[in-house]
Backbone as a printed PyTorch tensor [residue, N CA C, xyz], in Angstrom:
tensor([[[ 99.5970,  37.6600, 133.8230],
         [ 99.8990,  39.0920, 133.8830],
         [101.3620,  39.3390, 133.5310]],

        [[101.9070,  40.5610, 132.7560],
         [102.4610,  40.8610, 132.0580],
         [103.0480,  42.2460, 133.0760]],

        [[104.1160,  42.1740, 133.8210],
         [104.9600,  43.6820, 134.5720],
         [105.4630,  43.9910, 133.5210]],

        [[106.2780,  45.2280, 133.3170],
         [107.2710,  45.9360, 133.1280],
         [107.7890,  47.0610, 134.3380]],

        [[108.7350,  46.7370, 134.6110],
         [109.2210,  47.4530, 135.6660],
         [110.0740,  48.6700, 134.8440]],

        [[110.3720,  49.6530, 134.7340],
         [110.9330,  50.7320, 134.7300],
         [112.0240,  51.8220, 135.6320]],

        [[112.9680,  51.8080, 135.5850],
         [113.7960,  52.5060, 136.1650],
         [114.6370,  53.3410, 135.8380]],

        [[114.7360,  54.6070, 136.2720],
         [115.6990,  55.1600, 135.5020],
         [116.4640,  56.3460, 136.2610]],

        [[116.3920,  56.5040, 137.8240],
         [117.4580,  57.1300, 139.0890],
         [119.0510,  56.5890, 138.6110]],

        [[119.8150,  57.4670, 138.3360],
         [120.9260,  57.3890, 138.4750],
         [121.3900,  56.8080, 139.7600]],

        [[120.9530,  56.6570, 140.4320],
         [121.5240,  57.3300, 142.0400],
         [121.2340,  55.3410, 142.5420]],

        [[121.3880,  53.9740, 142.1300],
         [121.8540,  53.0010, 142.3920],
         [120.9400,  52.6360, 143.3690]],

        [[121.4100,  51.6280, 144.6490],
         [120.9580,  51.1790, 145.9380],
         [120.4610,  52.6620, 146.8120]],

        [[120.5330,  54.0530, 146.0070],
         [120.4220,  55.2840, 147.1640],
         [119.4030,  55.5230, 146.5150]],

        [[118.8770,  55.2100, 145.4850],
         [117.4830,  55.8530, 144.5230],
         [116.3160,  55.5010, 145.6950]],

        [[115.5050,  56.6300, 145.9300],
         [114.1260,  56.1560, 146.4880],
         [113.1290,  55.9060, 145.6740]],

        [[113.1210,  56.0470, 144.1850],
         [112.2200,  55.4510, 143.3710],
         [112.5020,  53.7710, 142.7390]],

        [[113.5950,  53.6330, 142.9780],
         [113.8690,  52.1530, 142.6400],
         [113.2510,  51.6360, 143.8570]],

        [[113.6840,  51.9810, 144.9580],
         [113.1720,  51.1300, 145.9240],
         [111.1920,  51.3020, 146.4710]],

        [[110.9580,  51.9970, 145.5700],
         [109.4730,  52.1430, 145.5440],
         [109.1660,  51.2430, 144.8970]],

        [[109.7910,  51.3610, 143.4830],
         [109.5590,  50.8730, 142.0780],
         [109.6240,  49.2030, 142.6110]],

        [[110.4660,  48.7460, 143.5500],
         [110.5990,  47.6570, 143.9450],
         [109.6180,  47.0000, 145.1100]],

        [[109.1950,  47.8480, 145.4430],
         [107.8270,  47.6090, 146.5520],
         [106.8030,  47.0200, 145.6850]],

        [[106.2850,  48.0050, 144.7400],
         [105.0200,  47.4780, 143.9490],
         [105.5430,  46.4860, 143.5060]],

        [[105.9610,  46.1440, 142.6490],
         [106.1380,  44.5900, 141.9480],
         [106.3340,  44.2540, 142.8410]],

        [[106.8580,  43.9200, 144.1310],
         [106.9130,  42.7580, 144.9310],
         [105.0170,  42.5930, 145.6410]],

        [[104.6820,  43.3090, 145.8270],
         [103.6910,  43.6500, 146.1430],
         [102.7320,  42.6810, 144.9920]],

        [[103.1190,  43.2810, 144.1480],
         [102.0270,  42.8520, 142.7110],
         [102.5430,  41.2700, 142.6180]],

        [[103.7360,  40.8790, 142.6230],
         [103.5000,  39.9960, 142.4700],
         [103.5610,  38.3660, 143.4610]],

        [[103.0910,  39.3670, 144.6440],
         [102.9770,  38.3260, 145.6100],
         [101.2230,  37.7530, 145.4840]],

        [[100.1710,  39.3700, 145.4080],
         [ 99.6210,  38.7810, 144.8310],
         [ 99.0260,  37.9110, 143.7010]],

        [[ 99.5330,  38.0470, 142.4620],
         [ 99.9800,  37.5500, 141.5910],
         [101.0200,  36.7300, 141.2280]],

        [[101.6940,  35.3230, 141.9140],
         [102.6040,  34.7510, 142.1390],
         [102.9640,  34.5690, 139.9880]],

        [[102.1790,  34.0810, 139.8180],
         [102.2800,  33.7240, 138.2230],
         [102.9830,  34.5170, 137.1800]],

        [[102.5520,  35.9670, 137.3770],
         [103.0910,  37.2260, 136.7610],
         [104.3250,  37.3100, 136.3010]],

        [[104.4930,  37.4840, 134.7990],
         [105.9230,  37.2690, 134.3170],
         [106.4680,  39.2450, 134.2840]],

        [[107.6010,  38.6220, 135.1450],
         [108.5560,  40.3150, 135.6060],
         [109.3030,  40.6940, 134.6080]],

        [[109.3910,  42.3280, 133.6350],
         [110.3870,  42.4000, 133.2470],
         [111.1220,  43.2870, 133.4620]],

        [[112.1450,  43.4830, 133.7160],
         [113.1180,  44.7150, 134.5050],
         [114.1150,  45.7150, 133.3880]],

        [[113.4350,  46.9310, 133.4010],
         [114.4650,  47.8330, 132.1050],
         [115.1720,  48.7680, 133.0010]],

        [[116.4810,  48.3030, 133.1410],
         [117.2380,  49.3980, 133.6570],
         [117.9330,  50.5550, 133.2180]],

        [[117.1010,  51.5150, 133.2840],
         [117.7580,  52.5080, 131.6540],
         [118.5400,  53.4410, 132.3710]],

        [[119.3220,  53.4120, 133.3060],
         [120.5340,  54.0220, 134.0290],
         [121.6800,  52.9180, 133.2000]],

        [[121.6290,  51.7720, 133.6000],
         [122.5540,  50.5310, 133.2430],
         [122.7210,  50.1920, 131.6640]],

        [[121.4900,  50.4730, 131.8090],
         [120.8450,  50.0860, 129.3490],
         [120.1750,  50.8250, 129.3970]],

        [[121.2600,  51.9440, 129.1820],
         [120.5170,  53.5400, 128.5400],
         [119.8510,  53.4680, 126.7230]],

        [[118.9600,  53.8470, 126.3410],
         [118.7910,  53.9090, 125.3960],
         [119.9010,  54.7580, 124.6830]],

        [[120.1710,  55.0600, 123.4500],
         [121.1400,  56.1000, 122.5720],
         [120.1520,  57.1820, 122.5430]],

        [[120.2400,  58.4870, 122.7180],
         [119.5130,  59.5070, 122.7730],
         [118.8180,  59.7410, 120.7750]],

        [[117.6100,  59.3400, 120.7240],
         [116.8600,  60.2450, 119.0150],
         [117.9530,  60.7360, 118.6040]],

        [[118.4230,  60.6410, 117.6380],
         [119.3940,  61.2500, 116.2090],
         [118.7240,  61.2700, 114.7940]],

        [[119.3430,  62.2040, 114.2940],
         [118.8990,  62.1120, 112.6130],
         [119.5970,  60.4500, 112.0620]],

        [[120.8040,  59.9530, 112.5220],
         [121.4200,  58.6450, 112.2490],
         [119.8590,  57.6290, 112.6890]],

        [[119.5530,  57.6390, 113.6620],
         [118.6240,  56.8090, 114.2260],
         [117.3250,  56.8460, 114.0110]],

        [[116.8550,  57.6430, 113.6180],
         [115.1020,  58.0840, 112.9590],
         [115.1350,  56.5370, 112.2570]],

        [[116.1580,  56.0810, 111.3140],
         [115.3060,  54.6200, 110.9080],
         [115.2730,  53.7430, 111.5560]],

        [[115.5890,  53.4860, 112.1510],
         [115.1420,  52.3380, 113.4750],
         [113.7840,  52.3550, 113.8220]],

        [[112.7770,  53.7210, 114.1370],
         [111.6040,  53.8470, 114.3150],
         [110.6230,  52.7950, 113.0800]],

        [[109.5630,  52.5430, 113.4760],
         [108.6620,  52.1510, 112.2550],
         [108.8710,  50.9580, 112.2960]],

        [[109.9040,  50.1620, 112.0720],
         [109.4820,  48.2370, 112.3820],
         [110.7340,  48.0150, 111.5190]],

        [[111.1760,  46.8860, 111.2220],
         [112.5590,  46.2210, 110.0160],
         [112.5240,  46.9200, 108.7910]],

        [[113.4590,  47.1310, 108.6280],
         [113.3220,  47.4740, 106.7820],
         [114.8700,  47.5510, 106.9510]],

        [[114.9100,  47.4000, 104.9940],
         [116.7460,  46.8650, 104.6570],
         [117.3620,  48.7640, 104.2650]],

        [[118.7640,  48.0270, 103.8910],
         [119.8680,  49.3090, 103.9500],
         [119.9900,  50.2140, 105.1680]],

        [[119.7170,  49.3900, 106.2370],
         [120.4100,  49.8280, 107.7950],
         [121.7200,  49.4560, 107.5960]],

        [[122.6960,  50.3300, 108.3020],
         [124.3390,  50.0590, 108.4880],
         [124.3970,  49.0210, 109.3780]],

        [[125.1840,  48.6700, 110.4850],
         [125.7410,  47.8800, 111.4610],
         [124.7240,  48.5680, 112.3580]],

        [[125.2720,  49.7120, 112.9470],
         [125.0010,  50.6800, 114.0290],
         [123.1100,  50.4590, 113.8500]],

        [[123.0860,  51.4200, 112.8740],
         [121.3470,  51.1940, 113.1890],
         [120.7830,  49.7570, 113.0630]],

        [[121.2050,  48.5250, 112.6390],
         [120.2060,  47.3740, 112.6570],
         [120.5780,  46.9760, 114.1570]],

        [[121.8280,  47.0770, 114.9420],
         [121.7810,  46.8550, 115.9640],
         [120.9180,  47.9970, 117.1400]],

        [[120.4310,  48.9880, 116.6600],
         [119.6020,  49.8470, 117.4920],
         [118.5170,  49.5420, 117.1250]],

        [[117.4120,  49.5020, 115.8860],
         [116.7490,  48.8670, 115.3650],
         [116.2400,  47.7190, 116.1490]],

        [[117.1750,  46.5660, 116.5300],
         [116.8920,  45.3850, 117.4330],
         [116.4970,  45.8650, 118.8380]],

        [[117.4860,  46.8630, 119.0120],
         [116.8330,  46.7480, 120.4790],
         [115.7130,  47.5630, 120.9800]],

        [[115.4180,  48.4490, 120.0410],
         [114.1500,  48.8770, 119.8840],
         [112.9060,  48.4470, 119.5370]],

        [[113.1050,  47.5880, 118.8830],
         [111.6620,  46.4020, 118.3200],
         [111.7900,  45.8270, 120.2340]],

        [[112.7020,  45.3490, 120.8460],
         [112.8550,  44.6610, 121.9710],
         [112.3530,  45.1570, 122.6140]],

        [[112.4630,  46.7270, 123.1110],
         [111.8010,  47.6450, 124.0840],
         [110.2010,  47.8870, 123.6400]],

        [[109.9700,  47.7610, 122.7050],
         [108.6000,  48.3430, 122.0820],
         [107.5950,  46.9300, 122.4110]],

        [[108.2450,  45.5010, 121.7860],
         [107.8760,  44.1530, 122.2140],
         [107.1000,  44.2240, 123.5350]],

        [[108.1850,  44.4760, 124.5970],
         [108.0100,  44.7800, 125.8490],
         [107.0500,  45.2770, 126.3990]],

        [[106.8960,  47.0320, 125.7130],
         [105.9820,  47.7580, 126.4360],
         [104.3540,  47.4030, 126.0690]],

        [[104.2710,  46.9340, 124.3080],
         [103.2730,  46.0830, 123.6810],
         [102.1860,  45.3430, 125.1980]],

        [[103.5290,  44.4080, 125.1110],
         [102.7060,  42.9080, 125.8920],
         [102.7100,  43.3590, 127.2310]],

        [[102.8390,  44.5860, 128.1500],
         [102.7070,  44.9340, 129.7140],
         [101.4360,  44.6390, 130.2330]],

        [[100.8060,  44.3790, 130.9280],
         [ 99.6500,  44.5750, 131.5570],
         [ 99.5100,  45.5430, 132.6240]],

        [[100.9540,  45.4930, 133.3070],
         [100.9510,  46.2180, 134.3100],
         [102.5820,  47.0130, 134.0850]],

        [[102.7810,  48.5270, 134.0900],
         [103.8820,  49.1510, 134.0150],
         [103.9890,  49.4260, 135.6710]],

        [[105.1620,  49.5930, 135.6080],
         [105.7650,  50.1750, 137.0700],
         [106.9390,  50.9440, 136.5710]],

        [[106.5080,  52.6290, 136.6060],
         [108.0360,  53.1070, 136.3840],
         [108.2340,  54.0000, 137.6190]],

        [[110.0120,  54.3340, 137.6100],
         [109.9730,  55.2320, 138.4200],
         [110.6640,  56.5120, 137.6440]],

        [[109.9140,  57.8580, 138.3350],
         [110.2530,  59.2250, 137.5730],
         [110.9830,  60.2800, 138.4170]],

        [[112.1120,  59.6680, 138.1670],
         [112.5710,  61.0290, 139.3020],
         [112.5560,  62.1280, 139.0120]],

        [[112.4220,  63.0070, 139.3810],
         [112.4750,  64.9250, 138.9350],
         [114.0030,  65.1580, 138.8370]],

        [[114.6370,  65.3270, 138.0340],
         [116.0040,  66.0820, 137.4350],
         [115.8930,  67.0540, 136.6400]],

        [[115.9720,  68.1130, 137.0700],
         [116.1730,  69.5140, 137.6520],
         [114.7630,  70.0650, 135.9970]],

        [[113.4360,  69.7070, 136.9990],
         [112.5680,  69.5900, 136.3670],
         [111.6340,  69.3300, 135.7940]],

        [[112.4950,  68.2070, 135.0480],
         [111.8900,  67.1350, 133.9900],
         [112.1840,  65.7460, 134.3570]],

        [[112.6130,  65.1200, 133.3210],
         [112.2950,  63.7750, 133.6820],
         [113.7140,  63.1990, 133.1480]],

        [[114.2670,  62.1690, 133.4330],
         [115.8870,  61.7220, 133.1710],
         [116.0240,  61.7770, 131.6320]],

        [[117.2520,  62.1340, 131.1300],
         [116.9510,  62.2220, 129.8390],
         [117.2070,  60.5170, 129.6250]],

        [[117.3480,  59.4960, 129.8430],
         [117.7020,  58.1490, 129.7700],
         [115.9570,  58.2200, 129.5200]],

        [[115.3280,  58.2320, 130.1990],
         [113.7680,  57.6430, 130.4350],
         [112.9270,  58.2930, 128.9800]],

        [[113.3610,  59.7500, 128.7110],
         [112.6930,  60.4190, 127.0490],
         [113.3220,  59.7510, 126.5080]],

        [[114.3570,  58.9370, 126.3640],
         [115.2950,  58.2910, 125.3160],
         [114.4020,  56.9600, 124.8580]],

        [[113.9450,  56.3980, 125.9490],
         [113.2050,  54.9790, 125.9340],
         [111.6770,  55.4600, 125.6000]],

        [[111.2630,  56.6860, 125.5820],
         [110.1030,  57.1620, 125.2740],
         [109.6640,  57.1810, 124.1260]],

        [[111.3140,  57.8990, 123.3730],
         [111.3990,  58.2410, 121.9340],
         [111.2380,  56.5280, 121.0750]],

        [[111.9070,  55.9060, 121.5740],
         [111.5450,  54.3630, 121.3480],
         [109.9690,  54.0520, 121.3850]],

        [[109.8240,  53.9310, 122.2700],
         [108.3760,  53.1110, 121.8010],
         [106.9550,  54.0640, 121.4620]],

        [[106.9960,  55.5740, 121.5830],
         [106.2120,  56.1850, 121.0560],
         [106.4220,  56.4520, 119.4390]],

        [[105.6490,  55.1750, 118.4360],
         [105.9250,  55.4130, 117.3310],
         [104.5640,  55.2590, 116.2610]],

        [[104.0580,  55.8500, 115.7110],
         [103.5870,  56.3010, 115.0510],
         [103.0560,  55.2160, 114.0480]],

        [[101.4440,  54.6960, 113.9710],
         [100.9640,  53.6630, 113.4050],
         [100.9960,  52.2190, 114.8150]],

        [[101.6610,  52.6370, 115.3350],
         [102.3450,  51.1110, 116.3900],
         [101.8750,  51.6420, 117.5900]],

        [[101.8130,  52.4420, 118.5640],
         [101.4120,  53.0750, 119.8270],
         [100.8560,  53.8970, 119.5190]],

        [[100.7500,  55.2000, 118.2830],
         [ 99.6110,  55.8860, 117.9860],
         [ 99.2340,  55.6870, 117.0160]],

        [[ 98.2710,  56.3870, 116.4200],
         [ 97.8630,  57.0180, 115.1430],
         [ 97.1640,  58.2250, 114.8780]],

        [[ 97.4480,  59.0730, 113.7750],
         [ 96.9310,  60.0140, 113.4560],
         [ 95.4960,  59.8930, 112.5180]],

        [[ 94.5040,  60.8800, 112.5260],
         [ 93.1280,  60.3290, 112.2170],
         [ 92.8640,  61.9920, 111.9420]],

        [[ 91.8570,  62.2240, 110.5180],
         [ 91.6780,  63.1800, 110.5050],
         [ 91.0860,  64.2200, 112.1290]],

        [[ 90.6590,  63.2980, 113.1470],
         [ 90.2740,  64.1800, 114.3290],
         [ 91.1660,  64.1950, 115.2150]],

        [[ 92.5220,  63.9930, 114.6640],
         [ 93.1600,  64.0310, 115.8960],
         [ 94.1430,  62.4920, 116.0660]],

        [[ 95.3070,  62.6990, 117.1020],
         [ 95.9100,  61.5150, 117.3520],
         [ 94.7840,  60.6720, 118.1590]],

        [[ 95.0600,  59.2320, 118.0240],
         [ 94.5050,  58.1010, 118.7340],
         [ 95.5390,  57.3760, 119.4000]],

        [[ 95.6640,  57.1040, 120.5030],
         [ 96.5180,  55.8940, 121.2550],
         [ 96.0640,  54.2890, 120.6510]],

        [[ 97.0550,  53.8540, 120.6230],
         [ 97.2290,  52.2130, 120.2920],
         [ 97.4500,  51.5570, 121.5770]],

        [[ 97.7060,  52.0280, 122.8730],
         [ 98.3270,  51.0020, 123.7980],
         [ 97.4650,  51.4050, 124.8290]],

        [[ 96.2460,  50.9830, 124.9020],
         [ 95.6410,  51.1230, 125.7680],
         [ 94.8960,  49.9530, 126.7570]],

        [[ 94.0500,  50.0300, 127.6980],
         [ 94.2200,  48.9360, 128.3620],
         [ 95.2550,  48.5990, 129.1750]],

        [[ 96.0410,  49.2000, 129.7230],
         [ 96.9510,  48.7900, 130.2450],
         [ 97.2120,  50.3490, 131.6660]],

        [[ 97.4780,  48.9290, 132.7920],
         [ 97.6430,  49.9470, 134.1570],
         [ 98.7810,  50.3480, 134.5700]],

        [[ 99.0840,  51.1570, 134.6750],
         [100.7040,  52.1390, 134.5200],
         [100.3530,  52.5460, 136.3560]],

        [[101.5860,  52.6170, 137.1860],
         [101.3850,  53.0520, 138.5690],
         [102.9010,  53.7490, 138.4180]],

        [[102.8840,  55.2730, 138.4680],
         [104.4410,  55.9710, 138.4830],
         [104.6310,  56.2070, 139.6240]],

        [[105.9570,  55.8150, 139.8250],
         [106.4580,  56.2980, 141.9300],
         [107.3560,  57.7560, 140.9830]],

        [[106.9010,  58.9080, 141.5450],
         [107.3990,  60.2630, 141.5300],
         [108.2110,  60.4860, 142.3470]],

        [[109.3880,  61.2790, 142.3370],
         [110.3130,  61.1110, 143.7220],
         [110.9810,  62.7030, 142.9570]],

        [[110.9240,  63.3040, 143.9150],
         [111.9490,  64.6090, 143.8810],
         [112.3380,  65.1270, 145.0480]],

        [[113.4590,  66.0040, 145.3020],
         [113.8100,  66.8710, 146.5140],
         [113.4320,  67.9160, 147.0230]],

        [[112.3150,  68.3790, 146.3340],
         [111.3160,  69.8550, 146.8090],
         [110.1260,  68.9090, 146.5510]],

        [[108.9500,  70.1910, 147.1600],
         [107.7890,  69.4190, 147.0320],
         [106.9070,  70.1310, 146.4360]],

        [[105.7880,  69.6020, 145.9690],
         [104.5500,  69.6900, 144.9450],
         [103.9390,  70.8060, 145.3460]],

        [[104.1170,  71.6960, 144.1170],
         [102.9860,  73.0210, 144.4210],
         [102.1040,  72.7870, 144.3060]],

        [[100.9010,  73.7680, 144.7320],
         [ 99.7490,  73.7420, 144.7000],
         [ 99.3340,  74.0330, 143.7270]],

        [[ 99.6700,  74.7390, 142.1320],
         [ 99.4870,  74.3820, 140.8010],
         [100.0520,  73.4130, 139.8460]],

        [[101.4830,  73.1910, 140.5560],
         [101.7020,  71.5210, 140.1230],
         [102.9690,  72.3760, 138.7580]],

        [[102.8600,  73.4140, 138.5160],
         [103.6530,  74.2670, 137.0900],
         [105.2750,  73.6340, 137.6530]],

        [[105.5850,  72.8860, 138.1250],
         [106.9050,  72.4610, 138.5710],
         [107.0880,  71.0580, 138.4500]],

        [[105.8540,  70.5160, 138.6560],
         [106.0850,  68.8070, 138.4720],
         [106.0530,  68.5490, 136.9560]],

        [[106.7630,  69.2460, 136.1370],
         [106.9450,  68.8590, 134.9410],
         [107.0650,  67.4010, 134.6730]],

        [[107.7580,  66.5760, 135.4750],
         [108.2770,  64.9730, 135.4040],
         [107.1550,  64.5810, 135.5900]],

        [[106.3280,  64.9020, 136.3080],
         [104.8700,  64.5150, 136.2440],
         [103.7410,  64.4190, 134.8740]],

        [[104.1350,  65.2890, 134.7480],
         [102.7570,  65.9550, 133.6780],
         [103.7110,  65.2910, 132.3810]],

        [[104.5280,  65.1370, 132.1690],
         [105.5100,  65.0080, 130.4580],
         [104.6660,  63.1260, 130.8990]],

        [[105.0030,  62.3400, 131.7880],
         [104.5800,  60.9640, 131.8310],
         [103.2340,  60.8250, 131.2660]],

        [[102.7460,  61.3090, 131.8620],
         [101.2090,  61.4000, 132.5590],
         [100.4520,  61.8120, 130.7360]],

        [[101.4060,  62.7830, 129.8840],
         [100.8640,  63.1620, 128.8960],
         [101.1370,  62.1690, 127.8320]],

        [[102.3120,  61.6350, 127.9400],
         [102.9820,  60.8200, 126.9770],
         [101.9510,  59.3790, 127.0650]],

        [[101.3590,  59.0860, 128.3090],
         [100.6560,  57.8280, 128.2340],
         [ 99.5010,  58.2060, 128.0760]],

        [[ 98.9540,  58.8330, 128.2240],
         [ 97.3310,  59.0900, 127.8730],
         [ 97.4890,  59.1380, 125.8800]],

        [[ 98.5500,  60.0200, 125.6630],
         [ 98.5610,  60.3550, 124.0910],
         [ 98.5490,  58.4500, 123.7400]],

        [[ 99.4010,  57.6210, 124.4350],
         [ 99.1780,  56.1680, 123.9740],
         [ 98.4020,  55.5780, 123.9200]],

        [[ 97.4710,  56.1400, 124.9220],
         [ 95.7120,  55.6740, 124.8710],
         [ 95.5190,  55.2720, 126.5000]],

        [[ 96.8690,  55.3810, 127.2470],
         [ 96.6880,  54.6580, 128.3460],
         [ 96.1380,  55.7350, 129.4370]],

        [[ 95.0960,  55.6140, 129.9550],
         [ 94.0110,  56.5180, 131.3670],
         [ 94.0760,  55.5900, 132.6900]],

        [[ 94.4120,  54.7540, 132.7900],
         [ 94.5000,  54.1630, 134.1100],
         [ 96.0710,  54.2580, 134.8080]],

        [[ 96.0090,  55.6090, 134.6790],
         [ 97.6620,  56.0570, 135.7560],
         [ 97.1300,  56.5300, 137.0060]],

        [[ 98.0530,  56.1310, 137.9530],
         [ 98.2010,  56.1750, 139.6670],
         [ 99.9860,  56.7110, 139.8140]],

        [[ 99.5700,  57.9150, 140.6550],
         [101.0850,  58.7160, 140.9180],
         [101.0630,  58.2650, 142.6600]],

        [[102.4850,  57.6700, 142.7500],
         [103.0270,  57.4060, 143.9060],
         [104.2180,  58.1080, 144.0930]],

        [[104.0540,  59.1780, 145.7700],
         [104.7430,  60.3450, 145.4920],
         [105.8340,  60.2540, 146.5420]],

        [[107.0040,  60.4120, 146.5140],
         [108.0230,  60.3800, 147.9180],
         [108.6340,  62.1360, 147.3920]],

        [[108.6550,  62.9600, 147.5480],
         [108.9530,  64.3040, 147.5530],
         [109.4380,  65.0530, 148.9250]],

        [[110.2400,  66.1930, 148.5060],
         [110.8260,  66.4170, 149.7230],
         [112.1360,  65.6520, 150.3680]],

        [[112.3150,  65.2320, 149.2600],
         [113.6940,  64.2690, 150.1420],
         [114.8590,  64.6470, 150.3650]],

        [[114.9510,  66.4010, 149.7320],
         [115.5770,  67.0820, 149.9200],
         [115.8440,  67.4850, 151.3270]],

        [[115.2160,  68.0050, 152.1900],
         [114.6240,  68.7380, 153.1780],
         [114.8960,  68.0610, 154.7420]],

        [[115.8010,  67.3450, 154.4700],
         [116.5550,  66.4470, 155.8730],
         [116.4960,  65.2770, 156.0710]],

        [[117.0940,  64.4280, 156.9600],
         [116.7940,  63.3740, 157.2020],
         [115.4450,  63.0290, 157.6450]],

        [[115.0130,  63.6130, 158.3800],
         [113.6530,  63.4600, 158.9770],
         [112.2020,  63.5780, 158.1560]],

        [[112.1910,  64.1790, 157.1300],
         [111.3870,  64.8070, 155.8610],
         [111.6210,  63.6450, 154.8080]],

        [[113.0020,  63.3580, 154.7410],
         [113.2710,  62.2330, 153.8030],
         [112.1060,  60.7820, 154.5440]],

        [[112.5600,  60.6550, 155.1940],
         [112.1920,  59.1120, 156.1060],
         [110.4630,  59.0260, 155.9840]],

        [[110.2030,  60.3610, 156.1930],
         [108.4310,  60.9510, 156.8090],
         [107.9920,  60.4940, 154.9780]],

        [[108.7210,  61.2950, 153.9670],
         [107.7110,  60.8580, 152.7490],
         [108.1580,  59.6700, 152.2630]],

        [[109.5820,  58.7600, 152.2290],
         [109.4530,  57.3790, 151.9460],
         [108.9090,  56.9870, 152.8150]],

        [[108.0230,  56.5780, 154.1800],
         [107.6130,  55.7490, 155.0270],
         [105.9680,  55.9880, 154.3430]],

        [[105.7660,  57.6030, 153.8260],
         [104.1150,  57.6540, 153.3100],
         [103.9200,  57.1600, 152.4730]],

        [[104.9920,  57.2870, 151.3180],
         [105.1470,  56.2770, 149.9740],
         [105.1230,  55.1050, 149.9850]],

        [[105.3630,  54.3450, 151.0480],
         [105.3560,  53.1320, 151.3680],
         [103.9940,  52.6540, 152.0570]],

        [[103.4300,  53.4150, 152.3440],
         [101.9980,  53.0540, 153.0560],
         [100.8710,  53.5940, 151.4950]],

        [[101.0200,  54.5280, 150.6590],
         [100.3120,  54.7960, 149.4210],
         [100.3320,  53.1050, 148.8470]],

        [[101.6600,  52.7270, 148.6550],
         [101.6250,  51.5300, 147.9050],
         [101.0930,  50.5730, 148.7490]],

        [[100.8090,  50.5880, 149.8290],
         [100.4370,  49.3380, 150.7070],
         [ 98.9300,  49.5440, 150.4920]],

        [[ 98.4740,  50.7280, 149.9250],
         [ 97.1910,  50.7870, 150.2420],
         [ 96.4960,  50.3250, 149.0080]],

        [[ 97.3580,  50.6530, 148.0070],
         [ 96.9760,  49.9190, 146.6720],
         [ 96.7290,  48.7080, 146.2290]],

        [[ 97.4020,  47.9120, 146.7910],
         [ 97.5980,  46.3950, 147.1180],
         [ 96.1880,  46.1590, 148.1330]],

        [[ 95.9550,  47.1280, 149.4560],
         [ 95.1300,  46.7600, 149.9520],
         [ 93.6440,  46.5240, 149.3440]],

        [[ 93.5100,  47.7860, 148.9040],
         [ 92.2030,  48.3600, 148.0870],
         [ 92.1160,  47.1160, 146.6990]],

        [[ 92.6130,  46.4000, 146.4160],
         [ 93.0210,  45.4460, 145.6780],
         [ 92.9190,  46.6340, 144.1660]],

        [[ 93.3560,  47.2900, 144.2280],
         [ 93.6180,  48.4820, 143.0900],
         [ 94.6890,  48.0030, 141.9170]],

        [[ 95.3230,  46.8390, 142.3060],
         [ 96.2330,  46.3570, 141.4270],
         [ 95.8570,  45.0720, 140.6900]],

        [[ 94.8470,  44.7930, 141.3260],
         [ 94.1500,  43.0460, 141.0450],
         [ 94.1460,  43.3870, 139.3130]],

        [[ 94.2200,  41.7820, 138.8870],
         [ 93.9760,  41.5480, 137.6010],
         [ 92.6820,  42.0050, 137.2360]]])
């Protein structure tokens, strides 16, 4: 089995989605001792935000890249490599003021590429990366309406992987962490029992 771990909270040792994000893989791979881990820290190794300079990097090697783009180029084949061979994703999505970190669309814009993770077909796009079990820990400081028209960070993930082909997503939610100490503690301690239950239910098994 094949992790990719995902991270992308600014917010260090204080992030409650890293330390979610860090539950499941430990989790996953206790049952799974064998499981090769890979860790993208895109707070630390931010992607370069999509540019008109950078559009050629997308699509795979090709010559008359400068310096700048064959070295973005590389590390984009690297990230795409990555998300390719996952079996199991683990990201975490924090809500910033909305949406989703712009570091995390940056790494999006990377490996959602066209012929390689999708394709277009006279009926429509098709996903290329499918088969593969994605579990997102959601974390924001207000909490989830009852139409959801706010969990944008939600729904942009959730859309971006299905368009890849991928349907086996699980949202793990710590919300409200705004709302005191006591509210904070109450939804990381539930978040922490969601993921325990996943592991239990053997919902993560190979």
């Amino acid at each position: 089995m094949n992790i990719l771990q995902i991270d992308s909270s600014v917010l260090g040792d204080h992030s409650v989605s890293r330390s979610l994000t860090a539950k499941v893989v430990a989790d996953l791979r206790a049952s799974h001792p064998d499981a090769k881990l890979t860790v993208r820290d895109l707070d630390q190794d931010a992607p370069a935000h999509l540019s008109g300079n950078l559009l050629p990097v997308l699509g795979g090697p090709k010559d008359g890249l400068n310096a700048v783009q064959q070295a973005e180029l590389e590390r984009t084949e690297t990230w795409l490599a990555e998300f390719l061979a996952a079996d199991v994703l683990v990201i975490g999505v924090p809500q910033y003021n909305f949406s989703i970190p712009s570091q995390l669309k940056a790494w999006i814009d990377r490996i959602a590429q066209a012929g390689r993770t999708f394709r277009y077909t006279e009926n429509g796009p098709v996903g290329l990366a499918g088969g593969k079990r994605v579990i997102v820990v959601s974390s924001r400081g207000g909490v989830r309406q009852d139409d959801s028209k706010l969990d944008l960070h939600e729904q942009t993930v959730d859309v971006v992987l299905r368009f890849l082909g991928i349907t086996d997503i699980t949202f793990v939610r710590a919300h409200g962490l705004a709302f005191g100490p006591e509210a904070r503690e109450a939804s990381i301690a539930a978040a922490r029992t969601e993921v325990q239950a996943l592991n239990d239910g053997a919902a993560l098994a190979a």
